[in-house]
TORBA-520316 format. One line per 4 residues: number of its first residue (from 0); for each residue x, y, z of C-alpha. Coordinates in Angstrom, 2 decimals. Last residue first. Layout:
<nodes>
NUM = X:Y:Z | ...
</nodes>
This chain:
<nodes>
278 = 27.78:-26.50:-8.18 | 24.88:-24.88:-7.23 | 25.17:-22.60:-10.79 | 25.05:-26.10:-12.73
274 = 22.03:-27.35:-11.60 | 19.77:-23.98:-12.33 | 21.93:-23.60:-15.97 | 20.75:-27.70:-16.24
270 = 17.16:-26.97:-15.35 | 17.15:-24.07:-17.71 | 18.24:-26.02:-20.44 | 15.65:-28.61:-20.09
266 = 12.90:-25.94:-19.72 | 13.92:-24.59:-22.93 | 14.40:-27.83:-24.90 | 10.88:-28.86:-23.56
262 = 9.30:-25.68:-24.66 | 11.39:-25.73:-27.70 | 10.18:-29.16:-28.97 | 6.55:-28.92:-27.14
258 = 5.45:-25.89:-29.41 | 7.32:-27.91:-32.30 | 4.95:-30.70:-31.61 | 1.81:-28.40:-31.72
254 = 3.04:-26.73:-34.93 | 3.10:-30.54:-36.74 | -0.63:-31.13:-35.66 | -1.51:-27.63:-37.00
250 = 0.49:-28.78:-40.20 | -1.44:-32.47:-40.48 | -4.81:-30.36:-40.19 | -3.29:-27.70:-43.09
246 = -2.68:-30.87:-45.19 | -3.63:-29.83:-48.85 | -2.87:-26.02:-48.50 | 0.55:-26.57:-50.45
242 = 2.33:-23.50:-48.57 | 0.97:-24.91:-44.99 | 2.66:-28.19:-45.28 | 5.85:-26.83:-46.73
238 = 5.52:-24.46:-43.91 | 5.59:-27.19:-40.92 | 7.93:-29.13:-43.00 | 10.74:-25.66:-42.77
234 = 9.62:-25.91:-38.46 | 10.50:-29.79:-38.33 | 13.56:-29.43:-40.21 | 14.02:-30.08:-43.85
230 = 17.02:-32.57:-45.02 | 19.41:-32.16:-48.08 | 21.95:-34.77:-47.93 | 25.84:-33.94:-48.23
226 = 26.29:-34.21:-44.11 | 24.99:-37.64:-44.37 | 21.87:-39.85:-44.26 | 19.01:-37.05:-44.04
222 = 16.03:-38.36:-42.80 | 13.67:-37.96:-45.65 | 11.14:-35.02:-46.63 | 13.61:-33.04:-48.63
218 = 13.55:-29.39:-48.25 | 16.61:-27.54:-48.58 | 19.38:-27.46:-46.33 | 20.29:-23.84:-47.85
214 = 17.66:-21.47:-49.41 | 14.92:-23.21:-46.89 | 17.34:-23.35:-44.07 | 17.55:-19.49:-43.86
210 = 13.69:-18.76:-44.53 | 12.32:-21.57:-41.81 | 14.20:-21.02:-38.37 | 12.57:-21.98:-35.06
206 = 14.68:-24.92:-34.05 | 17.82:-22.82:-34.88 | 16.08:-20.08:-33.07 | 15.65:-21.64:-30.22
202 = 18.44:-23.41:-29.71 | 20.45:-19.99:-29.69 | 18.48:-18.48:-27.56 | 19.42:-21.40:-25.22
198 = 22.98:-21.02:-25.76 | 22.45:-17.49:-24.77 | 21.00:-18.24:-21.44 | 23.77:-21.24:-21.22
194 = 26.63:-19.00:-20.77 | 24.71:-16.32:-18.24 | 24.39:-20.21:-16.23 | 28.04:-20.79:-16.93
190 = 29.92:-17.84:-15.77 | 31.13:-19.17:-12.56 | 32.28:-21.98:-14.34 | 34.25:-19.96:-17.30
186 = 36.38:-17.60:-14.45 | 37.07:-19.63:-11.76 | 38.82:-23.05:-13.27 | 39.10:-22.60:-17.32
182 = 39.74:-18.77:-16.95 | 42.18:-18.62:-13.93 | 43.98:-21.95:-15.26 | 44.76:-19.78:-18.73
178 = 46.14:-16.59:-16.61 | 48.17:-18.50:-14.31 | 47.13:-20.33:-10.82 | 49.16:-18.74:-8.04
174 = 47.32:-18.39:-5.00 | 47.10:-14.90:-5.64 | 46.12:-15.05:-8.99 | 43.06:-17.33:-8.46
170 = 42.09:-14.75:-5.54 | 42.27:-11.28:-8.14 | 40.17:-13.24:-10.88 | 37.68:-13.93:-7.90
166 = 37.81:-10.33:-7.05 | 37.49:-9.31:-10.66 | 33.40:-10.36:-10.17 | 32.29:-12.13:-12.87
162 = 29.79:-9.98:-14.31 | 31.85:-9.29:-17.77 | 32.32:-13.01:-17.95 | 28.21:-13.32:-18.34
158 = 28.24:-9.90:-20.27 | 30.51:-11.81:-22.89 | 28.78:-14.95:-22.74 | 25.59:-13.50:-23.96
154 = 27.28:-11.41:-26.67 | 29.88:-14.67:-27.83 | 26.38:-16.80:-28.27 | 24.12:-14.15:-29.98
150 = 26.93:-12.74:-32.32 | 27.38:-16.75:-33.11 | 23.84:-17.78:-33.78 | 23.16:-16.98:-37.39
146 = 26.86:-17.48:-38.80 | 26.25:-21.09:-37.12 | 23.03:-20.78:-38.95 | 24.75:-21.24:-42.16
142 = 27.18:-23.54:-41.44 | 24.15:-25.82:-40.41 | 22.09:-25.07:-43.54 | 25.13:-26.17:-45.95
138 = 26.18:-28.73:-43.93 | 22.70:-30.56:-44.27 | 22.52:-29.94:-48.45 | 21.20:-28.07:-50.88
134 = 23.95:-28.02:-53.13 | 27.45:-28.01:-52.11 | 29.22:-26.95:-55.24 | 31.31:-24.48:-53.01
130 = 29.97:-21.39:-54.94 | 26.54:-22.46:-55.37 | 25.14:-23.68:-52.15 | 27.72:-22.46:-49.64
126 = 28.77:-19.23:-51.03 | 25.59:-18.34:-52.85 | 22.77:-20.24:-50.66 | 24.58:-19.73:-47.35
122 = 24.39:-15.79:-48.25 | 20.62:-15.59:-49.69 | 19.75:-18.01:-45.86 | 21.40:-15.18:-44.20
118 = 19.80:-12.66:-45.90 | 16.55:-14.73:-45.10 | 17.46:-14.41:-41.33 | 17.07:-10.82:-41.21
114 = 20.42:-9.24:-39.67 | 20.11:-7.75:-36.23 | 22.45:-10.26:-34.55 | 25.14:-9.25:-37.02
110 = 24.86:-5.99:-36.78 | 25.98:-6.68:-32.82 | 28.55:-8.96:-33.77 | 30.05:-6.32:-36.30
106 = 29.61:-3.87:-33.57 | 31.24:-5.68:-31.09 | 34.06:-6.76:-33.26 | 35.08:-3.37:-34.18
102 = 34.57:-1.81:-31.13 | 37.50:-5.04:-29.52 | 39.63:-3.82:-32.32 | 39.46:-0.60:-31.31
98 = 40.91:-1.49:-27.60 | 39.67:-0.31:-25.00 | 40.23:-2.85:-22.91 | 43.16:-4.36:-24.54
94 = 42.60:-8.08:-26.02 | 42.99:-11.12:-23.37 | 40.16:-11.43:-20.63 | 37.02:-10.02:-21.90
90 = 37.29:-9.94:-25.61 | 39.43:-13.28:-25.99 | 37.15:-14.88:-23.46 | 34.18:-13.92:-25.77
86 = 36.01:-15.40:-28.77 | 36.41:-18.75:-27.24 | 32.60:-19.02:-25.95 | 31.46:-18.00:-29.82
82 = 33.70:-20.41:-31.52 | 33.19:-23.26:-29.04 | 29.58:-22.88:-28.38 | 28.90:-22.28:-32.77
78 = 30.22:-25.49:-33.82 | 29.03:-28.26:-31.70 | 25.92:-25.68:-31.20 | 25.46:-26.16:-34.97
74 = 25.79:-29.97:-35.38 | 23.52:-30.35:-32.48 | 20.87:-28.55:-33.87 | 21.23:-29.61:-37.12
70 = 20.87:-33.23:-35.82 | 17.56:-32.52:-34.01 | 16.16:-31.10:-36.57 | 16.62:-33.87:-38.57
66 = 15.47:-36.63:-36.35 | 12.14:-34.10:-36.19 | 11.95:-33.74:-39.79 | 11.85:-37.55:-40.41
62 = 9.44:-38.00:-37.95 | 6.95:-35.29:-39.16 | 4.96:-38.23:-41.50 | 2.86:-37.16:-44.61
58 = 1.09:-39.67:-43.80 | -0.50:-39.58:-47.72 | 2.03:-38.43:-49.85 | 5.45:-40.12:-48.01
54 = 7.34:-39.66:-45.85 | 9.44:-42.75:-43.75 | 9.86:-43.31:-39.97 | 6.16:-42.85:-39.42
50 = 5.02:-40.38:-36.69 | 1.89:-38.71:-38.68 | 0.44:-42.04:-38.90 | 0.07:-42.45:-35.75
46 = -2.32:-39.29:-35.52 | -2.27:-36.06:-33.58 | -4.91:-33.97:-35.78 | -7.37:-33.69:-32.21
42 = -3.74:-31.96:-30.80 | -3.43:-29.78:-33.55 | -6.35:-26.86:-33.46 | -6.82:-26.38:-29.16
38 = -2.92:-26.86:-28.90 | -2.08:-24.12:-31.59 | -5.15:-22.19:-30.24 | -4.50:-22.73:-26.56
34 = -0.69:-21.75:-27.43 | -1.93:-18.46:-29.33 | -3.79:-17.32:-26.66 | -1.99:-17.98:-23.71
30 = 1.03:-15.76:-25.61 | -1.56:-12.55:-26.41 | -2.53:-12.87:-22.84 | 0.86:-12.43:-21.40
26 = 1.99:-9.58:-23.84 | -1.11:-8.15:-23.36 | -0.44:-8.21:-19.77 | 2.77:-7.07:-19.60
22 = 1.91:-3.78:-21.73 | -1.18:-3.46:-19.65 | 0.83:-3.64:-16.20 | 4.01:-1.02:-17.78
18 = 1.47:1.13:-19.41 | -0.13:1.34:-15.71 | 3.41:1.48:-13.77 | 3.88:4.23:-16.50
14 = 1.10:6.77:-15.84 | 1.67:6.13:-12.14 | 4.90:7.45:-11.87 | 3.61:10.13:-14.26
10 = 0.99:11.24:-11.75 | 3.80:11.36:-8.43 | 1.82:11.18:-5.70 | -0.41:8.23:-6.10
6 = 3.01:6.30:-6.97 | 4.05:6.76:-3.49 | 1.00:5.57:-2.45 | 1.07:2.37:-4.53
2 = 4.15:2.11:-2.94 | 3.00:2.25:0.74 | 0.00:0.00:0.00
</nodes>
């Protein structure tokens, strides 16, 4: 009651805790809505059928793009962590603070987050695609994203190193440890959960992503066999569905199983970050 009287007094204090409530609350109702209409329109189109190990015409199974999805998104976060985790060390504890350099990169990383994803998708299709005689293929879309992800991954875990405290830097010194020993055993564990938050983004929107992978991995119903093979995902067969208007039940079914892919991938995530930071 004491804040609310606080805000009383002051009008425009008040004027923006109430934008502030309705702003949330769309946002909040706007969410509920669509996932009780995704759930509300797919789940009665959840079929057997639709969980087939091969496509074909009339199951028009999601199986396929599900094992695929799940094998571009490991192929890209075995790329894109260790790139983006390496280069955010080199920011924050090796190159000059200051430095112009260090501007450089940061605002190359941070144009690069801002990039539409179908520019992306126009630049794995010409260099990737065409220019290395790739085709559409499963490397193709997972290099690609990598380029996609990495300003997201080194940004994320450059604020999480950034909020290490230097006191702990400062201790690891003082009993000796070296500059390489500091990172690996204070610096990088401490900074794991901030780590994870952008490797999460990440995952979700590689899992997410239609207009890059379309140009790139291509969309071929099968499980993709090697690296060469073009392979959809399960969100690039949700809008091959939708763009031929012949199975929009089997795509409403399809959207309801990527609601539960990211959700799940999400909440797995943040139960390890949760794990990890009591360690």
């Amino acid at each position: 009651m004491s804040k609310l009287k606080t805000y009383l007094k002051h009008s425009f204090s008040l004027i923006s805790l109430i934008l502030i409530c309705l702003c949330s609350l769309i946002t909040v109702l706007s969410i509920i809505f669509i996932i009780i209409y995704i759930v509300a329109m797919g789940v009665p189109n959840l079929t057997p059928e639709l969980f087939n190990l091969h496509y074909n015409s009339e199951n028009v199974s999601m199986l396929p793009s599900i094992i695929n999805t799940v094998y571009i998104t490991f192929l890209t976060l075995l790329i894109a962590v260790p790139i983006g985790i390496f280069s955010a060390v080199y920011l924050v504890e090796y190159a000059k603070k200051g430095s112009k350099l260090v501007k450089v990169i940061r605002i190359t990383t941070e144009t690069l987050a801002g990039i539409p994803s179908i520019v992306f998708g126009l630049f794995g299709f010409l260099s990737f695609v065409i220019a290395l005689g790739w085709g559409y293929s499963m490397i193709a879309g997972v290099l690609t994203l990598v380029l996609m992800v990495l300003p997201t991954i080194i940004r994320t875990t450059e604020e999480a190193l950034l909020a290490v405290p230097d006191t702990y830097r400062e201790g690891s010194f003082g009993l000796g440890a070296g500059k390489l020993r500091t990172i690996f055993k204070i610096v990088l564990p401490a900074a794991v959960p901030g780590i994870l938050s952008g490797v999460i983004l990440a995952i979700g929107r590689i899992v997410g992503e239609t207009a890059a992978l379309i140009y790139t991995s291509g969309t071929v119903a099968d499980t993709a066999s090697s690296l060469m093979d073009s392979a959809r995902t399960l969100s690039v067969h949700l809008y091959c569905l939708l763009s031929e208007g012949l199975f929009t039940n089997q795509a409403y079914a399809t959207a309801v199983v990527l609601l539960i892919l990211v959700v799940g991938i999400n909440a797995l995530s943040n139960f390890v970050a949760k794990k990890l930071a009591k360690i």
